[in-house]
C-alpha positions in Angstrom: 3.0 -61.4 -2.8 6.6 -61.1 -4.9 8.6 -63.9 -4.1 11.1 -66.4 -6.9 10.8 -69.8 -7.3 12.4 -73.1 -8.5 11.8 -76.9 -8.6 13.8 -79.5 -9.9 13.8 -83.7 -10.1 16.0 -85.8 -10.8 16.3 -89.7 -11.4 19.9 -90.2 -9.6 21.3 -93.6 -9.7 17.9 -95.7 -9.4 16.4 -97.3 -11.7 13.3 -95.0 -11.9 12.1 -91.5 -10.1 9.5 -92.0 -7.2 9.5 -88.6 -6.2 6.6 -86.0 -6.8 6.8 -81.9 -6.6 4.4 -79.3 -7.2 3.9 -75.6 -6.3 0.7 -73.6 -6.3 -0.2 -69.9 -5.8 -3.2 -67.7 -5.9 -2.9 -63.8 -5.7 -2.6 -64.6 -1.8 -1.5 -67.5 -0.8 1.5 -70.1 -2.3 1.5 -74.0 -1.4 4.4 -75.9 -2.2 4.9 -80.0 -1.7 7.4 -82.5 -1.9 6.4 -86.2 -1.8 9.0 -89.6 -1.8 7.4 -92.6 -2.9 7.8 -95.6 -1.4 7.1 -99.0 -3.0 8.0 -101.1 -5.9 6.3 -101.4 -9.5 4.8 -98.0 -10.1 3.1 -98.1 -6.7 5.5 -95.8 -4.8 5.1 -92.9 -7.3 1.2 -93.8 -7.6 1.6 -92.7 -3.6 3.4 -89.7 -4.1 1.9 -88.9 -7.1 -1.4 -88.9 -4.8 -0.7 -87.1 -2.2 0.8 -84.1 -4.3 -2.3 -84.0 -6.6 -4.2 -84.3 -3.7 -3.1 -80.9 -1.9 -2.6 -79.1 -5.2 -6.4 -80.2 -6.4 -7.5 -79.1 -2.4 -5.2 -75.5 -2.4 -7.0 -74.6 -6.0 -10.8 -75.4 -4.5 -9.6 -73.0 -0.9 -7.5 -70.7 -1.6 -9.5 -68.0 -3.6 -7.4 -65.7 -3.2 -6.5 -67.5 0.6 -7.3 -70.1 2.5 -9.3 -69.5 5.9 -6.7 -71.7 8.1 -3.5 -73.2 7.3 -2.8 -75.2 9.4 -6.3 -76.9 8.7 -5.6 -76.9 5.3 -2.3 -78.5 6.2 -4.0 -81.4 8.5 -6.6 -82.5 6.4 -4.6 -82.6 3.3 -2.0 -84.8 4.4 -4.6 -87.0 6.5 -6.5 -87.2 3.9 -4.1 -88.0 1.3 -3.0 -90.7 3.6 -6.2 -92.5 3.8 -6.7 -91.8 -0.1 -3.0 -93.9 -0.5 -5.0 -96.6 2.1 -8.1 -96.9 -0.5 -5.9 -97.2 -3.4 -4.6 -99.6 -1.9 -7.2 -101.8 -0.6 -9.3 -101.1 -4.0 -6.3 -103.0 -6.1 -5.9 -105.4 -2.9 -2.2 -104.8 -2.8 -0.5 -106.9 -0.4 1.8 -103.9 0.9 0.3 -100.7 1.0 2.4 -98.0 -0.6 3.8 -95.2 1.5 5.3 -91.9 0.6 7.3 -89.0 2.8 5.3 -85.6 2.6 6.4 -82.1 3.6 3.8 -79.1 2.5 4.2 -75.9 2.8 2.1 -72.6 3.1 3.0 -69.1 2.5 0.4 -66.4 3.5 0.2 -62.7 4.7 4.2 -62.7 5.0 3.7 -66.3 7.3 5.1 -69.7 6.2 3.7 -72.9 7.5 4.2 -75.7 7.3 3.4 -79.5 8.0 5.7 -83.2 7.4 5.9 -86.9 7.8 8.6 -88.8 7.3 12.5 -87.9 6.1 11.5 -85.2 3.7 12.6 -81.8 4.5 11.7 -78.1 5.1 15.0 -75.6 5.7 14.0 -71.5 6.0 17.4 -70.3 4.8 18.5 -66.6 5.8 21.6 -64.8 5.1 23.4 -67.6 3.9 22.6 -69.6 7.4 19.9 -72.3 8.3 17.2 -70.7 10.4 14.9 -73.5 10.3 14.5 -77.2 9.7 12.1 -79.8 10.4 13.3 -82.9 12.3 13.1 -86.0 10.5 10.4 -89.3 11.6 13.7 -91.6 11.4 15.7 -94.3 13.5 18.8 -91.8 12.8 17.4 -88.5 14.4 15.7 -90.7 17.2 19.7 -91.9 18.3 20.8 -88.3 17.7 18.3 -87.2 19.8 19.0 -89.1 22.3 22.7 -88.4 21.9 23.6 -92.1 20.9 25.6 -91.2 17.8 26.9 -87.7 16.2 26.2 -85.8 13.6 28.9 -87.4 11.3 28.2 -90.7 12.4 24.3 -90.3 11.5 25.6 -89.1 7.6 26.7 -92.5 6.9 25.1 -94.8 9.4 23.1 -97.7 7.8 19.9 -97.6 9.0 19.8 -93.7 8.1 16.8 -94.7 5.3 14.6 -96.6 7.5 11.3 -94.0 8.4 8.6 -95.0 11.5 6.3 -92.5 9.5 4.6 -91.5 6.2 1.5 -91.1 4.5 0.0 -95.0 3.3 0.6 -98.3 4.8 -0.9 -99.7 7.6 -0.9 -97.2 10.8 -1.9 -93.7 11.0 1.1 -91.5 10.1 2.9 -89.0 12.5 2.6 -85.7 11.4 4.6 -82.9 12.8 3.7 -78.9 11.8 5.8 -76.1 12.3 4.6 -72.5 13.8 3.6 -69.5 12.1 6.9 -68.4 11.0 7.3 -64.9 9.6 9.4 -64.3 6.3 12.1 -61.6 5.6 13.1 -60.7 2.5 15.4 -62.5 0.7 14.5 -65.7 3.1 14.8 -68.7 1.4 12.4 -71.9 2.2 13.5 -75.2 0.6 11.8 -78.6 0.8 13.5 -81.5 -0.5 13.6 -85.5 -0.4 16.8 -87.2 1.2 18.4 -87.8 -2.2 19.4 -83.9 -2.0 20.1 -83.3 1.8 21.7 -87.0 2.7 25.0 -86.6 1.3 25.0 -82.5 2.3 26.0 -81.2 5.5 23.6 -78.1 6.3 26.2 -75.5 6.4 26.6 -76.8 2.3 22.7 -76.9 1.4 22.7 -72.8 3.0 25.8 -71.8 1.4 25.0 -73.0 -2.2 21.3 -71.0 -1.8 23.1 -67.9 -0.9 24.2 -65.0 -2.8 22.9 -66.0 -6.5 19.6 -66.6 -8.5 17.5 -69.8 -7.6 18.1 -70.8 -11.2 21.8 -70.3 -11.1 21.6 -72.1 -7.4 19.4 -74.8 -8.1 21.3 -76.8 -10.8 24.9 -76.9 -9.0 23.2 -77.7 -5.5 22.1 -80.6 -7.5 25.2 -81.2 -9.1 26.6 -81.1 -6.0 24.4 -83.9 -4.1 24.5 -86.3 -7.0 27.9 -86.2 -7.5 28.5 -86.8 -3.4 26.0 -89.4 -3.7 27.5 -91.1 -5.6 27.0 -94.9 -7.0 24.2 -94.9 -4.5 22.6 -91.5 -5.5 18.5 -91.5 -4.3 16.1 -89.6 -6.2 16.3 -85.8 -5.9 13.6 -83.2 -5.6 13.6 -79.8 -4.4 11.4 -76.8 -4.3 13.3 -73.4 -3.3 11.4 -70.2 -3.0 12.9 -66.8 -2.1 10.5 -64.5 -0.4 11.0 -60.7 -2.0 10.3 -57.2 -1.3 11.6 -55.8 -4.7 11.4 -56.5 -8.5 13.8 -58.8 -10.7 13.2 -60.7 -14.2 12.8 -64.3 -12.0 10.1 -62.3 -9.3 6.7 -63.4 -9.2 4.3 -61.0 -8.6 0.5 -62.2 -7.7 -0.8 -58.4 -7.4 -2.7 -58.7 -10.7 -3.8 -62.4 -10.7 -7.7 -62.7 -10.7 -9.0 -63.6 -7.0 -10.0 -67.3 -8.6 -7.1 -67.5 -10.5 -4.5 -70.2 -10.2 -0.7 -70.8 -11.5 0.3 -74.7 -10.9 3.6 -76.6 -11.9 3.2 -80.3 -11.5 3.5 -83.3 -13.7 1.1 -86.0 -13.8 1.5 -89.7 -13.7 3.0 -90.3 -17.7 4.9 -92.7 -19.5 8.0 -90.6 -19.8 8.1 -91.1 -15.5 7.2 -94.8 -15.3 9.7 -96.9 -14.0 11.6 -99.5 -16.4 9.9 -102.4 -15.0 6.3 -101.3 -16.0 7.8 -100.1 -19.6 5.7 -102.9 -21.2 2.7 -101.4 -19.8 -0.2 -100.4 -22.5 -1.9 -96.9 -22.7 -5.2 -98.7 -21.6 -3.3 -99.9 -18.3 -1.8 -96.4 -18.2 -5.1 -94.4 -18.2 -6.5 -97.0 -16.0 -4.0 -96.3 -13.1 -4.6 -92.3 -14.0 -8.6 -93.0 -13.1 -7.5 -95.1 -10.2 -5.5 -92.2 -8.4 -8.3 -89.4 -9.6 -10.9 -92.0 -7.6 -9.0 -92.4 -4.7 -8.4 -88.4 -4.9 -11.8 -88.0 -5.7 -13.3 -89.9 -2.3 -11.6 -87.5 0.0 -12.3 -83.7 -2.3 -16.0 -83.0 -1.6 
């Protein structure tokens, strides 16, 4: 595989960062997630932070050097991450489980696939247009769908937050998984949370991908959704990867990676990422909600 890739997270204007990203590859096969926690007081990230280690720790144990079935891989990961986010839950007896978006992504043999619940996105980009993008598990897209209100109206509509699905809380979550898709070069598939496509039109997410270097891209399509957002500026994640057929300084190429080798990029849960309102928490209570999340991992990895 050559392909480039990016990933960037920022805090916005909230008071702390709930979302979670990570990207995996072996010499085969690449895995990139997105997760938006939900939930006050730590929990919300504790969610996301789950179901991203959860797919990453899965990918590492499968894919050597690919997995056997994607879409498989896809549909027990995020089920099971779900009912991982449920045990946490009921093991700390929280009176509201915590919930996070997912969208995970696959790339494999020149295929992408990928799988999503909730308001967290997946575009395949080519030539400077949008090709692809999954459909959000919202009130919003449910009235655009049924032609109750337009696109412009559905930008700035009120109840554009409120999700009927995601991984956690109390009923089974909706999860909705794309077709084998096939990847030209210089394609470009993007997952991100709402904080970077809410205040975007599409045409301004493809354009600002388009014609430059994911590291040149990245940081002004950032720019560019914080500053639209505004006072009221979400947390914003993104994972870009363009798929290549040729050689740059920023291409990866897996040809010489061992078959049970891994590259990862994720953070784990840390002090530096907690939000203000657990500041006061000790490094005991700390490494206690790490072993927590590696229990409630640990349940659903055999």
């Amino acid at each position: 595989m050559k392909f480039s890739i990016f990933q960037d997270t920022r805090q916005g204007q909230r008071r702390y960062n709930q979302d979670r990203i990570a990207y995996c590859y072996s010499r085969e096969a690449l895995m990139m997630v997105v997760a938006d926690g939900m939930g006050g007081h730590l929990h919300g990230e504790v969610a996301a932070q789950i179901a991203v280690q959860y797919l990453t720790e899965v990918f590492q144990r499968e894919a050597k050097p690919s997995l056997s079935d994607p879409f498989l891989f896809l549909s027990r990961g995020l089920t099971n991450a779900h009912h991982a986010i449920v045990d946490y839950s009921f093991d700390r007896d929280l009176p509201e489980a915590p919930r996070t978006t997912c969208v995970a992504c696959v790339v494999q043999d020149g295929l992408a696939y990928w799988a999503h619940s909730g308001d967290s996105r997946l575009y395949v980009l080519r030539r400077g247009q949008v090709l692809l993008r999954t459909r959000d598990h919202s009130r919003v897209q449910m009235m655009l769908d049924e032609g109750l209100i337009s696109p412009e109206e559905a930008m700035v509509h009120p109840g554009r937050n409120k999700i009927f699905s995601s991984l956690g809380g109390h009923t089974s979550p909706q999860i909705d998984f794309s077709r084998k898709t096939p990847l030209a070069a210089g394609d470009v598939v993007l997952l991100c949370t709402d904080g970077v496509w809410g205040p975007l039109e599409n045409e301004q997410i493809a354009r600002s991908l388009s014609g430059t270097t994911l590291s040149q891209s990245i940081p002004l399509l950032m720019d560019l959704a914080e500053r639209e957002g505004g006072v009221h500026c979400d947390n914003l994640s993104l994972i870009a990867m363009v798929w290549e057929d040729g050689d740059s300084p920023q291409t990866v190429s897996t040809q010489t990676l061992a078959l049970d080798h891994f590259t990862t990029q994720m953070e784990g849960l840390a002090r530096s990422r907690l939000p203000a309102s657990a500041s006061d928490l000790s490094d005991e209570e700390i490494e206690r909600a790490i072993s927590e999340i590696n229990n409630a991992i640990r349940k659903y990895s055999k």
